[in-house]
N, C-alpha and C positions, 0 to 999 in steps of 0.2 A: 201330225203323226198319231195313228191309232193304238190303243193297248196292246193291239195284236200283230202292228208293226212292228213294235218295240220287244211283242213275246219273241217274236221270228229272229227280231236280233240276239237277244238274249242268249237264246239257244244257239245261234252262230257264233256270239262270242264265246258262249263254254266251248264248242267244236275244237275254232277257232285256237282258243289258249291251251288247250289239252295236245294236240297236234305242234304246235309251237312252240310251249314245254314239253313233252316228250325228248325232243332233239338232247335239249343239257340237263335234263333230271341227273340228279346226283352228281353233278358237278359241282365246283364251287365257282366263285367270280371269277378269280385269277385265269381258270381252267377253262372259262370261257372264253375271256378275253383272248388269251393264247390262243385257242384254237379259230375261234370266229371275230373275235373284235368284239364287234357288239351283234348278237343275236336279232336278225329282224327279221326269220324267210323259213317259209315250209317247208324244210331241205329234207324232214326225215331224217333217218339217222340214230344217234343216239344208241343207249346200249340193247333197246331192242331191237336195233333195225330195222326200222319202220321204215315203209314208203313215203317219199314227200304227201303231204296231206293227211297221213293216217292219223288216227286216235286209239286214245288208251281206254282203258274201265272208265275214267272219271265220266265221259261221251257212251260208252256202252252203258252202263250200268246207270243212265239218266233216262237214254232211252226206254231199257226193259223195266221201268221203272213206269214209265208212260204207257207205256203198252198194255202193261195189269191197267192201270186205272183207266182206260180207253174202255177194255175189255169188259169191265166189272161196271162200268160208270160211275167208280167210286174210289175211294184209298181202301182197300181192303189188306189188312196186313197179311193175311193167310195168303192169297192170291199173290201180293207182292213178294214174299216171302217165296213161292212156289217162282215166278218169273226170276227172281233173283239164283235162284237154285237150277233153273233152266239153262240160263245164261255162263253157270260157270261150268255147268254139263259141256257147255259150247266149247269149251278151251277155249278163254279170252285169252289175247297177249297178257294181258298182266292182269294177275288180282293181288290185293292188300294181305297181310298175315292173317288179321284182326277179319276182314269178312270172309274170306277163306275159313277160319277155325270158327266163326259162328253161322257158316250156314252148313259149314260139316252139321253141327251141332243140330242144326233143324231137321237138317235129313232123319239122322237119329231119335228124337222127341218130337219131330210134328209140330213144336211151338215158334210161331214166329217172336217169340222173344224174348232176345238174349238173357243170359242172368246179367244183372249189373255189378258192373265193373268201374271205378275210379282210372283203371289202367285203359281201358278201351276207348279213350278221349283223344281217336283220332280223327283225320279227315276225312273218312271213307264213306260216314254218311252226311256232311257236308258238300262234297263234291256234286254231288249227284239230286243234290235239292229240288231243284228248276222246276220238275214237273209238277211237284208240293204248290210253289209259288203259283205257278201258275194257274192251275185248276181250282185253286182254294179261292182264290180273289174275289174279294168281296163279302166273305164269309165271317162271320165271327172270328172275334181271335180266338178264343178256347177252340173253337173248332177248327182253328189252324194249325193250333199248339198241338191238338191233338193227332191229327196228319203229319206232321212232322214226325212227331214220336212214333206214330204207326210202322214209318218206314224205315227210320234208326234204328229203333230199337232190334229188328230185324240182325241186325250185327252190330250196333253200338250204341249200347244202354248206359251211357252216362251224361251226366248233373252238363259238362264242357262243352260236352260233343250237341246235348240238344239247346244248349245257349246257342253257340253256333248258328245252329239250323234255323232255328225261330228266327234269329236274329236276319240271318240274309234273305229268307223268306221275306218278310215282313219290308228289308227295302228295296228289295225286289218290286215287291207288289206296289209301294209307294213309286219307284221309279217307272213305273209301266203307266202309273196314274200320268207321270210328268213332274213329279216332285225334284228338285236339284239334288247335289249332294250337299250342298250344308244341311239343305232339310234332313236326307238319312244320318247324318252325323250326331245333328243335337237329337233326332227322333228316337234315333233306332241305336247310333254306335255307345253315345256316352250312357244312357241304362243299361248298357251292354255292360261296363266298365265300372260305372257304378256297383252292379250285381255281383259282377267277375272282377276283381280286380287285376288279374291274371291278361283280360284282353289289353289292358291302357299299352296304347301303340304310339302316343308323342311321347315326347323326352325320353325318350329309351335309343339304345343306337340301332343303326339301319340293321332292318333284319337279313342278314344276307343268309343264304344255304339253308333256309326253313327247312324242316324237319316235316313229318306225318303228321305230329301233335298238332291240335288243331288249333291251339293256342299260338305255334311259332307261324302259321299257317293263317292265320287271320291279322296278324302283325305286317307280314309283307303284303298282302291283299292291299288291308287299310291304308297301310303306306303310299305302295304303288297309284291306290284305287284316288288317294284324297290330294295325292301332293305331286299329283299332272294333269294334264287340263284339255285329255283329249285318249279315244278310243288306243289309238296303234301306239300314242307313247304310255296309258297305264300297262298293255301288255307286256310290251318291249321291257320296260321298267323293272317289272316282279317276275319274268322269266331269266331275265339275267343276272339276279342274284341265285341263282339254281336252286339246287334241294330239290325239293318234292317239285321241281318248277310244272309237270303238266296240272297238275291237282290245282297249284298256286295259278297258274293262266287259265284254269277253268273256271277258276271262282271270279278271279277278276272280269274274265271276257263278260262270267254271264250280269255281272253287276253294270262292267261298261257299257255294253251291248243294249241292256235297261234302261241305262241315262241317256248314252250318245245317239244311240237311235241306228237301221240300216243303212242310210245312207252315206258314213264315214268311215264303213268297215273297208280296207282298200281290197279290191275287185281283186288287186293280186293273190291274196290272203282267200279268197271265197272260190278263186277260179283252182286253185291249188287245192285247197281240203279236197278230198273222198267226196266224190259225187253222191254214190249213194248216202253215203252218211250225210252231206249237205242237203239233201232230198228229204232224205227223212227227217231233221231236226227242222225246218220251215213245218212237214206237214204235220209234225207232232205238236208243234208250237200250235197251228190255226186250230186242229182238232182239241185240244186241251182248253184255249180258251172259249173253242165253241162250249164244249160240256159245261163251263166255269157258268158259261151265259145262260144256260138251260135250267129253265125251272124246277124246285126239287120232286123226286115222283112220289 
């Protein structure tokens, strides 16, 4: 399996979890179980009423995310800044508070970056990662670190939010190499934990009905992501504890999608998402790793 196998997955698994959670976001488990049993199918639904297959920001706003750096052949905050601002020009189905009131904010100042905030340690520039990971690979870490924060900081300038980001970047990129997950664990999670004490996700109880914060928000991921042993049950797993569940299946698909590879994504899951949307996350994936591959000019 090629790095860019594994990118194409990747990016079908964020699709994927975002469209899957979407259906019980803001439920809790109870409220799931009653109404569905157990969550496993692209019905749509949910309190946006979304078509079976569709997707929320966490899938849009990964794309327009990709498309500046397509564009520009580079992370440029300005540019991403501008496509992020284009984008909610667009009336997405859903946007967050926290990047709604900082790209208001850019409109107004022209600067793609936020003041920093302690409070704005949410998921909204976690979610939308993937195209960081992807295009950076291979690069220095400073100059991963630094891409990352490029495009956070755009709506969320804080110490959590860019732990986060680094942190799934980086096993992102190890998992596209072929790395397992104990390797992301001892590599990438326990320095995470170490640093943040805020992340440690054993011995704490299941996280059920995650929140925004991206701290309650990488607890069910880690959960989900380290304590099943296969693509359709980590999703399954961290969307039916609900909450923020598309954000939480976004992050998970695009981590699973990394390790498990495309060919255990089940057909039923890939034939149901948004055509266009499944179209464009493959050719963003190939085009991003191509750039990643491209010598610098």
């Amino acid at each position: 399996m090629t790095t860019t196998d594994r990118a194409i997955a990747a990016y079908l698994g964020l699709a994927i979890g975002d469209a899957l959670g979407a259906t019980v976001e803001f439920m809790t488990p109870r409220e799931i179980a009653a109404q569905y049993g157990i969550h496993d199918t692209l019905c749509g639904g949910g309190w946006l009423h979304l078509k079976p297959g569709k997707v929320t920001d966490d899938t849009t706003m990964s794309l327009a995310l990709g498309r500046s750096i397509l564009a520009q052949g580079k992370v440029d905050a300005l540019a991403v800044a501008q496509a992020f601002d284009a984008w909610m020009r667009a009336k997405p189905v859903d946007i967050g508070n926290t990047v709604r009131r900082n790209l208001m904010q850019f409109r107004k100042t022209g600067s793609p970056t936020a003041s920093y905030s302690d409070h704005d340690a949410g998921n909204g520039a976690a979610m939308r990662i993937l195209p960081i990971a992807l295009v950076t690979i291979g690069q220095a870490e400073e100059t991963v670190r630094a891409a990352c924060r490029a495009q956070a900081h755009i709506t969320h300038n804080s110490v959590l939010s860019d732990a986060a980001c680094e942190c799934l970047v980086f096993m992102v990129q190890d998992a596209l190499r072929g790395a397992d997950k104990n390797h992301l664990l001892h590599q990438h999670v326990h320095p995470l934990v170490a640093k943040h004490p805020e992340f440690k996700f054993r011995d704490i109880s299941q996280s059920n009905n995650p929140s925004g914060y991206v701290v309650d928000t990488l607890h069910a991921v880690f959960q989900s992501f380290f304590d099943t042993d296969g693509f359709s049950d980590c999703l399954i797993d961290v969307v039916n504890r609900g909450g923020d569940a598309d954000t939480t299946g976004a992050i998970a698909g695009m981590l699973a999608g990394a390790v498990y590879g495309r060919q255990v994504i089940p057909e039923e899951w890939v034939k149901t998402l948004d055509t266009d949307i499944r179209r464009l996350c493959e050719a963003q994936a190939c085009a991003l790793m191509q750039l990643a591959n491209e010598p610098p000019k």
